[in-house]
Every structure is written in C-alpha cells, then in structure tokens.
VOSE-228442 format. One record per residue: residue in one letter; x, y, z of N, C-alpha, C in turn. Coordinates in steps of 0.2 Angstrom, whole numbers. Layout:
BEGIN
<r rest="a" n_u="X" n_v="Y" n_w="Z" ca_u="X" ca_v="Y" ca_w="Z" c_u="X" c_v="Y" c_w="Z"/>
...
This chain:
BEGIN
<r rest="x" n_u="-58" n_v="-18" n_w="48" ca_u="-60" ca_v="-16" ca_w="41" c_u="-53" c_v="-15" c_w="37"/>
<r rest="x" n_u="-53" n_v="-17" n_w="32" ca_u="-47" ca_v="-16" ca_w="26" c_u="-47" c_v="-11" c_w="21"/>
<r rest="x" n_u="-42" n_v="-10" n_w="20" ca_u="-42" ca_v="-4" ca_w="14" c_u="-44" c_v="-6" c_w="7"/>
<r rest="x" n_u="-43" n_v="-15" n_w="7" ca_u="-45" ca_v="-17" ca_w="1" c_u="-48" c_v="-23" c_w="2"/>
<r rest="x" n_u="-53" n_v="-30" n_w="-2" ca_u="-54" ca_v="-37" ca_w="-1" c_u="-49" c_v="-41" c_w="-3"/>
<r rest="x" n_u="-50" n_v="-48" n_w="1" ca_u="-46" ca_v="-55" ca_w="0" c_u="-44" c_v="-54" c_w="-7"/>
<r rest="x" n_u="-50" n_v="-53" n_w="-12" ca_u="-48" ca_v="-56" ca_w="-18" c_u="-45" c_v="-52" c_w="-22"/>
<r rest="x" n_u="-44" n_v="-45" n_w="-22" ca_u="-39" ca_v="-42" ca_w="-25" c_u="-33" c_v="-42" c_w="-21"/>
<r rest="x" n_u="-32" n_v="-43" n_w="-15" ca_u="-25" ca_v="-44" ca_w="-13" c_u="-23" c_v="-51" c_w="-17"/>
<r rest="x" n_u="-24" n_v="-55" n_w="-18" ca_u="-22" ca_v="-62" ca_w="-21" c_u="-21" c_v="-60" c_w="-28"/>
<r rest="x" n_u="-27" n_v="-58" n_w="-32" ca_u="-27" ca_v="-58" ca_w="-39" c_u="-21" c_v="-50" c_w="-41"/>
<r rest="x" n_u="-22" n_v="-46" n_w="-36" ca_u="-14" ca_v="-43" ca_w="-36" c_u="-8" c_v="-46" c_w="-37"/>
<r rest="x" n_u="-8" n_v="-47" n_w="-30" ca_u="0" ca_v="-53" ca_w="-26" c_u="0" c_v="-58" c_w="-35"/>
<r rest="x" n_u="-6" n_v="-61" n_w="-39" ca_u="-4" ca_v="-66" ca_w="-44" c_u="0" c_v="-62" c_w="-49"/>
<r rest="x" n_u="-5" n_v="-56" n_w="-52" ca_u="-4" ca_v="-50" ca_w="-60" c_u="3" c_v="-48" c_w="-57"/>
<r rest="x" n_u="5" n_v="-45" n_w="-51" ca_u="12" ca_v="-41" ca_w="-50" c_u="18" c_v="-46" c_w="-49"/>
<r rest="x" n_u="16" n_v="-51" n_w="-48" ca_u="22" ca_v="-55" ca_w="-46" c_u="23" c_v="-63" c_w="-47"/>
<r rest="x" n_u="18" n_v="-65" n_w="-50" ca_u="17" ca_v="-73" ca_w="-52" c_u="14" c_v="-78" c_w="-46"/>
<r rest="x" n_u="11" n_v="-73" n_w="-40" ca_u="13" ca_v="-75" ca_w="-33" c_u="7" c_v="-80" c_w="-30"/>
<r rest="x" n_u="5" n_v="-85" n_w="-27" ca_u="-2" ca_v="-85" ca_w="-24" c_u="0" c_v="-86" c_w="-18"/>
<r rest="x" n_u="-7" n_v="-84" n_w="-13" ca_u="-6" ca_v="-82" ca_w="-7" c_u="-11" c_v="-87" c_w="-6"/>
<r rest="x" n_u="-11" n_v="-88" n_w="2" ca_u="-17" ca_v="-92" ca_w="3" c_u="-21" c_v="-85" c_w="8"/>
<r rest="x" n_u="-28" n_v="-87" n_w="11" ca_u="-31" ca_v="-81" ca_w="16" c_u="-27" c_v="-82" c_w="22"/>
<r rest="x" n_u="-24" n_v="-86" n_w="24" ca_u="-21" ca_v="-84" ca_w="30" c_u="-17" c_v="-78" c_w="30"/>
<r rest="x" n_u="-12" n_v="-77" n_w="24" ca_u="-9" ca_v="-73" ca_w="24" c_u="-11" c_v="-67" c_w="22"/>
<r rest="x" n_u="-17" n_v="-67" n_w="17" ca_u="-21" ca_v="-62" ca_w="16" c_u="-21" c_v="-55" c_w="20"/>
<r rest="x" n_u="-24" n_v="-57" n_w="27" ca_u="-24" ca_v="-54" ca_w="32" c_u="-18" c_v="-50" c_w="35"/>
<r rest="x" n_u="-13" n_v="-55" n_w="35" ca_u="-6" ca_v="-51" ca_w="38" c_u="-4" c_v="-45" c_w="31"/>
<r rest="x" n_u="-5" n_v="-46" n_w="26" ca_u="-4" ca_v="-42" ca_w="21" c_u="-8" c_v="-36" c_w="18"/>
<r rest="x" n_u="-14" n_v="-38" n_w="21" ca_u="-20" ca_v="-31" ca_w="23" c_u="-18" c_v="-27" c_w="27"/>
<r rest="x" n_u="-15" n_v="-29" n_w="35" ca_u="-15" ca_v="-26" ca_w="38" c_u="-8" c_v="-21" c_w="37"/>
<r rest="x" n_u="-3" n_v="-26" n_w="35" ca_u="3" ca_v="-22" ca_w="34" c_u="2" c_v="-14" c_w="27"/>
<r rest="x" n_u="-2" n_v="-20" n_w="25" ca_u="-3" ca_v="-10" ca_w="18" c_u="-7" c_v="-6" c_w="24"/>
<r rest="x" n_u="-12" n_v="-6" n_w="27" ca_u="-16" ca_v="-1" ca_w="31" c_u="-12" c_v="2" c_w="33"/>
<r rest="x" n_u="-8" n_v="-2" n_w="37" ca_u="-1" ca_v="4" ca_w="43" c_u="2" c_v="6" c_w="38"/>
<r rest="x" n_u="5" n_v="5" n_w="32" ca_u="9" ca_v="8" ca_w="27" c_u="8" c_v="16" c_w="26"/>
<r rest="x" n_u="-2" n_v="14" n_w="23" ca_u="-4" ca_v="17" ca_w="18" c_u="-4" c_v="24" c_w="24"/>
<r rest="x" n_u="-5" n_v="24" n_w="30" ca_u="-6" ca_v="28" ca_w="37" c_u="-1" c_v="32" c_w="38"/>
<r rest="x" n_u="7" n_v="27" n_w="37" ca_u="12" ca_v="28" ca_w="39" c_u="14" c_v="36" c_w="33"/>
<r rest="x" n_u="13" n_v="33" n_w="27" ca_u="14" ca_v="37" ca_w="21" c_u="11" c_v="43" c_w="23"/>
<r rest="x" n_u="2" n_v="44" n_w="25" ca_u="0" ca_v="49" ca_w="26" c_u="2" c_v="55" c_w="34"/>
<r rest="x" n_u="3" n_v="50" n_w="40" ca_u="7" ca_v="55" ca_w="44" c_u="13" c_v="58" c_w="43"/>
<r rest="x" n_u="19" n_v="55" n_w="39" ca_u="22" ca_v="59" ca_w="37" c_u="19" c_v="65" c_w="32"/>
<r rest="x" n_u="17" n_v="63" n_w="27" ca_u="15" ca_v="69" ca_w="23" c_u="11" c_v="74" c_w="26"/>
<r rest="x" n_u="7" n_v="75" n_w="32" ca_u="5" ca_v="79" ca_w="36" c_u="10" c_v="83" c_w="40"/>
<r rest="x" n_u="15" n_v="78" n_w="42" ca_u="21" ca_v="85" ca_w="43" c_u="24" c_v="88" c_w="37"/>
<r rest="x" n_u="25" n_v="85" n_w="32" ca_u="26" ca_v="91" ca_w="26" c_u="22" c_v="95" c_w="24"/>
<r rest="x" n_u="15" n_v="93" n_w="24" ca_u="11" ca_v="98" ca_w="25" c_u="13" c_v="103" c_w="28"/>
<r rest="x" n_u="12" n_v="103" n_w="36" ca_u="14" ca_v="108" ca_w="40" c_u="21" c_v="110" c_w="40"/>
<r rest="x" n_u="27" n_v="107" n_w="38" ca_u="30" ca_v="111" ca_w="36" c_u="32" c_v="117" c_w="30"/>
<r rest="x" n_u="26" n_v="116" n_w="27" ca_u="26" ca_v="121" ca_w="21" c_u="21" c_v="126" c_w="23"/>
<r rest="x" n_u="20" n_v="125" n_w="28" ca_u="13" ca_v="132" ca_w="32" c_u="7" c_v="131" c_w="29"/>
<r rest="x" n_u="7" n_v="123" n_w="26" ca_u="-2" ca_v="121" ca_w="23" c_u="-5" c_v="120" c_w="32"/>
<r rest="x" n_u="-13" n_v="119" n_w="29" ca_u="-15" ca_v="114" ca_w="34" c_u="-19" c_v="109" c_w="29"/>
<r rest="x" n_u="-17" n_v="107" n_w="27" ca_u="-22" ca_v="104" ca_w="21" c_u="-15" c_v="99" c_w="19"/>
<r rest="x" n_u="-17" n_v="91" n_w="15" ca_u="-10" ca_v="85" ca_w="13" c_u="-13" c_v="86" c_w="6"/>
<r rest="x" n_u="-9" n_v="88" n_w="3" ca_u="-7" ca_v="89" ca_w="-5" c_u="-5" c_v="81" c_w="-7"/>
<r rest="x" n_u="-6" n_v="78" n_w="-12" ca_u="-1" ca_v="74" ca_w="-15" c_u="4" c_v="75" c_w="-15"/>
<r rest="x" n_u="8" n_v="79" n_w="-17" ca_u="15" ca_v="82" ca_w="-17" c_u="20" c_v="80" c_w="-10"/>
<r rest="x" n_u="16" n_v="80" n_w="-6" ca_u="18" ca_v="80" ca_w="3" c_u="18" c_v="73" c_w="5"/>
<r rest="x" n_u="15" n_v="67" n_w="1" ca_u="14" ca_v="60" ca_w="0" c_u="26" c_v="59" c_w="-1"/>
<r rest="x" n_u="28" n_v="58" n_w="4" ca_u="35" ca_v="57" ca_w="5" c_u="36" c_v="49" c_w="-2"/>
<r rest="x" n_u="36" n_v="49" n_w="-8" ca_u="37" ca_v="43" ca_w="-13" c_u="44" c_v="45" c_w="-17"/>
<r rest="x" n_u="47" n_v="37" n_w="-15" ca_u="52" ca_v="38" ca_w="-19" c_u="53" c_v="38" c_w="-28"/>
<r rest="x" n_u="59" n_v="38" n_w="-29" ca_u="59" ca_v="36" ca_w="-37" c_u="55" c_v="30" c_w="-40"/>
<r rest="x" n_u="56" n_v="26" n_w="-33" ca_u="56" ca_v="19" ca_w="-35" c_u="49" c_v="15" c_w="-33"/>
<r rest="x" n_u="48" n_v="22" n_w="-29" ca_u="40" ca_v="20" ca_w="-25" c_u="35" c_v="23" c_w="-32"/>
<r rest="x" n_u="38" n_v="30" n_w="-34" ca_u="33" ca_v="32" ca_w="-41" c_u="33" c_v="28" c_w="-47"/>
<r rest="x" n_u="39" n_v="25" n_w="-47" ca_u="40" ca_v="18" ca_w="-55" c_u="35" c_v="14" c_w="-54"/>
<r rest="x" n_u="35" n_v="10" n_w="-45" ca_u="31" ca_v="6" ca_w="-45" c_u="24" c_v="8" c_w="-46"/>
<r rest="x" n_u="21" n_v="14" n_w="-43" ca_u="14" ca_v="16" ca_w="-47" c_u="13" c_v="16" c_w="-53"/>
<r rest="x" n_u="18" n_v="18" n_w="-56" ca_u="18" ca_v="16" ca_w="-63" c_u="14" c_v="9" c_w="-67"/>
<r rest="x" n_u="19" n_v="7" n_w="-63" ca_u="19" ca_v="-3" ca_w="-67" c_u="11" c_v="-4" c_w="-63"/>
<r rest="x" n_u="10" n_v="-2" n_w="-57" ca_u="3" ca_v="-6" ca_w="-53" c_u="-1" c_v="-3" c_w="-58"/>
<r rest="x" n_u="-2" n_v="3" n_w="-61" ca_u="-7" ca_v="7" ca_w="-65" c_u="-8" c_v="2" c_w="-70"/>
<r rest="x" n_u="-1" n_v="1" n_w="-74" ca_u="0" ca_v="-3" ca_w="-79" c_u="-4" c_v="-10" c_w="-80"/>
<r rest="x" n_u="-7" n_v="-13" n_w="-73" ca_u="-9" ca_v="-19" ca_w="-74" c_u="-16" c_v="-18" c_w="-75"/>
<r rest="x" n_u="-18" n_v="-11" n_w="-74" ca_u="-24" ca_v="-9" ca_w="-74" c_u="-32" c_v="-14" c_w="-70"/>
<r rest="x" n_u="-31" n_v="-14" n_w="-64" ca_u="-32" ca_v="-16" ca_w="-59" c_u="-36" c_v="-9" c_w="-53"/>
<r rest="x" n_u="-42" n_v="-10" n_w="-54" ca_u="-43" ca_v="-4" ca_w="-51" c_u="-46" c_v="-6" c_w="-42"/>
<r rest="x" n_u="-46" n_v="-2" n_w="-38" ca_u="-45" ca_v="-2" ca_w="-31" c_u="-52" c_v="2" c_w="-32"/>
<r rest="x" n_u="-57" n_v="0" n_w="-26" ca_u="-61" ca_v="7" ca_w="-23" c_u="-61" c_v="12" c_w="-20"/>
<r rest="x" n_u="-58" n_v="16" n_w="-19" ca_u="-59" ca_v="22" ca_w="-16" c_u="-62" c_v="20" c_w="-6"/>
<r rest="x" n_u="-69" n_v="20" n_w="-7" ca_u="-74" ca_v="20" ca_w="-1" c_u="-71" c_v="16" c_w="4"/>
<r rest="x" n_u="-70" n_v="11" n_w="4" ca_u="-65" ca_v="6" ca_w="6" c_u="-61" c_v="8" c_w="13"/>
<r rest="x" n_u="-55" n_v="14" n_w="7" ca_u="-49" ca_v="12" ca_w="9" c_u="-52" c_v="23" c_w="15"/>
<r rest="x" n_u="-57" n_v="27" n_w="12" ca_u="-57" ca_v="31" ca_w="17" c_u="-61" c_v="28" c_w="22"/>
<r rest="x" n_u="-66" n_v="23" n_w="23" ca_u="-71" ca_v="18" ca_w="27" c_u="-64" c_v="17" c_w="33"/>
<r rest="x" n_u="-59" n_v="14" n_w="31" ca_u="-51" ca_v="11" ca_w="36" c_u="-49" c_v="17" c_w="38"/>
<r rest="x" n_u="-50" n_v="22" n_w="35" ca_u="-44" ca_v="30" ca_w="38" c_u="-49" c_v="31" c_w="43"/>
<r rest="x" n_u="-54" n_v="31" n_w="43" ca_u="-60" ca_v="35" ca_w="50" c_u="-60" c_v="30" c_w="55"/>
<r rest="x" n_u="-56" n_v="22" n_w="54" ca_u="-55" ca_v="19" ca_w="61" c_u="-49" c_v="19" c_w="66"/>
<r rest="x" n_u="-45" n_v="25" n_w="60" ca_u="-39" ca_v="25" ca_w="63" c_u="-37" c_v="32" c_w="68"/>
<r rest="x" n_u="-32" n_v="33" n_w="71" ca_u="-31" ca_v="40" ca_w="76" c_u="-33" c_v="45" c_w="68"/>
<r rest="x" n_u="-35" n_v="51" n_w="69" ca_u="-37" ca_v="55" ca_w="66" c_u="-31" c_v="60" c_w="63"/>
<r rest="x" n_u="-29" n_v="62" n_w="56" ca_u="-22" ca_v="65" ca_w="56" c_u="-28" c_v="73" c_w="57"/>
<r rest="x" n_u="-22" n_v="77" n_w="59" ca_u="-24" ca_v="82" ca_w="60" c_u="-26" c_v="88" c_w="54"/>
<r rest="x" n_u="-25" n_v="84" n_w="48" ca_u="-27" ca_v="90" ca_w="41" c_u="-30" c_v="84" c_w="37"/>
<r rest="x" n_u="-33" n_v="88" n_w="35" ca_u="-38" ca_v="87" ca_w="27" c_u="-33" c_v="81" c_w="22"/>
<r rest="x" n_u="-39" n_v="79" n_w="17" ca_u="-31" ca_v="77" ca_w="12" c_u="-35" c_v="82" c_w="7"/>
<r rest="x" n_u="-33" n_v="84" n_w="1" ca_u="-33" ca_v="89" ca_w="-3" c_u="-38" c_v="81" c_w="-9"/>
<r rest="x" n_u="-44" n_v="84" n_w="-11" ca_u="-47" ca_v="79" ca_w="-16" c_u="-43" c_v="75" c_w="-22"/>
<r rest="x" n_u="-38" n_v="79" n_w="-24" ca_u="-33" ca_v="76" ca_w="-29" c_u="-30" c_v="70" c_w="-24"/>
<r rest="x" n_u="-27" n_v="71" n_w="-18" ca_u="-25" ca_v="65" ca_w="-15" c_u="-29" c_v="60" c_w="-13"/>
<r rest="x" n_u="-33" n_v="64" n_w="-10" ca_u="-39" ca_v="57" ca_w="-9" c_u="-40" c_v="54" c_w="-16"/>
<r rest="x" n_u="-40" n_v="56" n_w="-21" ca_u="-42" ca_v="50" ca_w="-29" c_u="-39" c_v="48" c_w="-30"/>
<r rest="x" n_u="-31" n_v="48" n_w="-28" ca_u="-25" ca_v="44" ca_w="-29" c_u="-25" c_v="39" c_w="-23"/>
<r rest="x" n_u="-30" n_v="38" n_w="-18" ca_u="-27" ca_v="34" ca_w="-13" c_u="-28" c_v="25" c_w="-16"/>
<r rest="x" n_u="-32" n_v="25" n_w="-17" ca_u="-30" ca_v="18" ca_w="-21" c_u="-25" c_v="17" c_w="-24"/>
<r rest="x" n_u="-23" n_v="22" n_w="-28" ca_u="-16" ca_v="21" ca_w="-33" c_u="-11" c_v="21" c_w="-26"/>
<r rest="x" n_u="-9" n_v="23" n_w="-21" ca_u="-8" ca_v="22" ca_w="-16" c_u="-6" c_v="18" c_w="-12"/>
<r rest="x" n_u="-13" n_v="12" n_w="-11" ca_u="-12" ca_v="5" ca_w="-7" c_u="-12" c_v="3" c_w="-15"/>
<r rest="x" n_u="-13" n_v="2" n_w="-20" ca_u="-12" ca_v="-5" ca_w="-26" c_u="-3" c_v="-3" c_w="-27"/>
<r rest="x" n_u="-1" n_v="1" n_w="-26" ca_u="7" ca_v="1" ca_w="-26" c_u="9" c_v="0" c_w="-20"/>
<r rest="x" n_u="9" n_v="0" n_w="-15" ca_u="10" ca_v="-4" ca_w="-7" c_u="9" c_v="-13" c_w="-8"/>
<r rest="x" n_u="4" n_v="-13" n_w="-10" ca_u="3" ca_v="-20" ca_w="-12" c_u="7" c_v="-22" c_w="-19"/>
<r rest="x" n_u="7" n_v="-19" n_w="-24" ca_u="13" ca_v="-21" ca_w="-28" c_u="20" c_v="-21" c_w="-25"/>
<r rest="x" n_u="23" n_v="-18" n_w="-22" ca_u="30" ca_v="-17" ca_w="-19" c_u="29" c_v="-23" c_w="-16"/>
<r rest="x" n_u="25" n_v="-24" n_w="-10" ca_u="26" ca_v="-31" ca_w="-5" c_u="26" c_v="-36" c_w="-10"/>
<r rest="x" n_u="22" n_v="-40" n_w="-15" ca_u="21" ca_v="-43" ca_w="-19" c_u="30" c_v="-42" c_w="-24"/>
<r rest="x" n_u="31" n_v="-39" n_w="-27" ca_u="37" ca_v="-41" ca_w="-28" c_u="45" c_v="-40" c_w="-25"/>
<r rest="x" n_u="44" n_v="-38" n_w="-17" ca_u="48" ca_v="-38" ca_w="-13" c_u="48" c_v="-47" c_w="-12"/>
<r rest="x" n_u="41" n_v="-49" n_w="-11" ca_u="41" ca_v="-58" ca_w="-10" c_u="42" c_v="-61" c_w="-14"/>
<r rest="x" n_u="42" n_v="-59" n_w="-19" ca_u="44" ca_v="-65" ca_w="-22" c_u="52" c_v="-65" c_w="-25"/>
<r rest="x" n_u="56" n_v="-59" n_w="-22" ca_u="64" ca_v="-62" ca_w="-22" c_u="64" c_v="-67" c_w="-18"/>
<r rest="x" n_u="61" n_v="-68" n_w="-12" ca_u="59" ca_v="-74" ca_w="-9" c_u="57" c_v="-81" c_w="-9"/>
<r rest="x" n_u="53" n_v="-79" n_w="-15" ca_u="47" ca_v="-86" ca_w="-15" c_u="49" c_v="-91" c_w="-21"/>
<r rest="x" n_u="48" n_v="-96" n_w="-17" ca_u="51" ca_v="-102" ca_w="-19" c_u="50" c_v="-104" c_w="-26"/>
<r rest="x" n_u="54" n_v="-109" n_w="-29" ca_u="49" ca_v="-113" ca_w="-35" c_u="43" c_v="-113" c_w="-36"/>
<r rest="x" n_u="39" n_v="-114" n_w="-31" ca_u="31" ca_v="-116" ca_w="-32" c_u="27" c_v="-113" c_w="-32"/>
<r rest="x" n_u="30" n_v="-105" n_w="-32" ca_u="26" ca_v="-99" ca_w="-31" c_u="22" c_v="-98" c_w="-25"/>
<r rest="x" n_u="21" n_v="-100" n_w="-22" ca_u="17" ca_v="-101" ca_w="-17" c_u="18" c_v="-98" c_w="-9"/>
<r rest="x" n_u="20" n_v="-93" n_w="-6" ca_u="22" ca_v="-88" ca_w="-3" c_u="21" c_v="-90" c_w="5"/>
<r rest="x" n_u="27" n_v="-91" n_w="7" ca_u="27" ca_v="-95" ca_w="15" c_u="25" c_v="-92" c_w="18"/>
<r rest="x" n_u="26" n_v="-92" n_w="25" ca_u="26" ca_v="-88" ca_w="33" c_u="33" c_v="-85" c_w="31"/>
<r rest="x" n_u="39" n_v="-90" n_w="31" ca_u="45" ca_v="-85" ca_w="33" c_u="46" c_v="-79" c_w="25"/>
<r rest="x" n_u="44" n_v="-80" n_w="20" ca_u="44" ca_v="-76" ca_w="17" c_u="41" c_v="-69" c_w="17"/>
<r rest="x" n_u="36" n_v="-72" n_w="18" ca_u="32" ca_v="-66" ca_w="21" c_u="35" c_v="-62" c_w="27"/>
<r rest="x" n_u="34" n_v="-65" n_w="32" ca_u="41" ca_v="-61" ca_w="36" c_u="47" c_v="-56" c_w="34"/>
<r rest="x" n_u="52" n_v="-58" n_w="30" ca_u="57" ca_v="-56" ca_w="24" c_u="53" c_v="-51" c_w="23"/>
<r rest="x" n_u="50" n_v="-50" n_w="19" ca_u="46" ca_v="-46" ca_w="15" c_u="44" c_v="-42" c_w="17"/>
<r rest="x" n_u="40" n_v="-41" n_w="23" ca_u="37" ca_v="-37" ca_w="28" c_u="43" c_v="-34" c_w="32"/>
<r rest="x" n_u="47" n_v="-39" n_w="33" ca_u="53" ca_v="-32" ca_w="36" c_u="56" c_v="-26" c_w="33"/>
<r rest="x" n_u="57" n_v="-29" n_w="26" ca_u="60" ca_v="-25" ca_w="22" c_u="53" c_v="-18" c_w="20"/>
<r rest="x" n_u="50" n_v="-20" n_w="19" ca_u="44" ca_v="-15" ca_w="19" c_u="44" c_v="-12" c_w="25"/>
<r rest="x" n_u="45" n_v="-12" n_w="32" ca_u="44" ca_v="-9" ca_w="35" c_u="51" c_v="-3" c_w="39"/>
<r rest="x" n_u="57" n_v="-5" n_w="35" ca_u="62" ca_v="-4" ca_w="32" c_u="62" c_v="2" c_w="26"/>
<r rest="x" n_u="57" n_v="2" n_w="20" ca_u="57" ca_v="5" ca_w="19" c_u="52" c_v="10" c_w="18"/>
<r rest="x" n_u="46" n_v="8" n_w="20" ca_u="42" ca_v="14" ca_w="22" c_u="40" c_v="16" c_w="29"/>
C-alpha cells in the first residue's frame, strides 16, 4: 500500500519539475517517499521524547530551511494529497511508539507532496533533454535523497 497513486506521483513529478515518469518507476518513487515520510516521523519521535512529550508535535518533524521552502512551492502548485492513504501505509509499518498530535497528522500530505517535490527536482538536475526520467537518474536522485533525509 502507498502513501499516494500512480497518477499523482507522475502529474506531480510533471507540475514540480517538467518531468515524466513512466509506471515502472512510479513504484520505486512511491516506495522511497514511504520510507522517507517514516524516516522523518521516527526521528521526530525521538524529539518528541526528548522534550519529555509522548505525543509528535509538527514542531519535532526534523525540516530544514530548504525542506520548509520546498513545502512552500509543493503548496504553491496547489495539488492536494489525501490524507487516508498516507495514515492507511503508517498502520502497515513497525508502529512508532507516540501519537502524532492532529495538527501533524493534517499536515501529512503536505509532508509526502514535498518529499515527492524534492525527488522530482533533485531529478531533474539529472534529467536529460527529453525529460524523460532514466533508471540511472533516478538512482542519482534516490541517493541523494536518502543522503539527505
């Protein structure tokens, strides 16, 4: 189960970056936000607990400058994510051991739609003339992504 459909990752990957993807790689692209959108949320449960919560605030979501610019811009395309979805994929995963705080669960799509913008134009510093997004670029992309989050 994915955090989001085929056809919003593509018509994202196009509005954020010029980009098309075929489904092959649809998949690889799903899975990497999943583990991302996971990654973001296990750390934010140790900040949580290191602030003496037991509950994940938004505030404890570890985002950089450049990770909140990018929510900005995905907001901007006005592109809206479902919610259900992306809590439907959290209950297949190990289970974090606090709450998220309602404020951050209504941000989680704002959440993966900027994980998915960032890959989206981490690739296409990659992507060729023909917009058309390879295996090795994606690879590229993915590293660096997983580099930085």
């Amino acid at each position: 189960m994915a955090v989001t459909g085929t056809h919003k990752i593509e018509a994202l990957y196009k509005k954020a970056a010029g980009l098309r993807i075929d489904h092959s790689k649809v998949k690889q692209i799903s899975d990497l936000v999943d583990q991302k959108l996971y990654d973001l949320l296990v750390v934010a449960e140790g900040n949580a607990r290191y602030n003496g919560r037991d509950i994940i605030w938004m505030c404890d979501v570890p985002l950089t400058k450049a990770m909140k610019e990018s929510m900005e811009k995905f907001k901007e395309l006005e592109e809206e994510l479902e919610l259900q979805p992306i809590l439907d994929h959290l209950t297949t995963l190990p289970p974090l051991k606090y709450a998220l705080e309602d404020e951050l669960e209504k941000r989680l799509p704002d959440l993966v739609g900027t994980i998915i913008y960032v890959m989206a134009n981490i690739t296409k510093e990659f992507a060729s003339r023909d917009k058309v997004v390879s295996s090795k670029e994606m690879e590229k992309a993915e590293t660096i992504l997983n580099l930085m989050i």
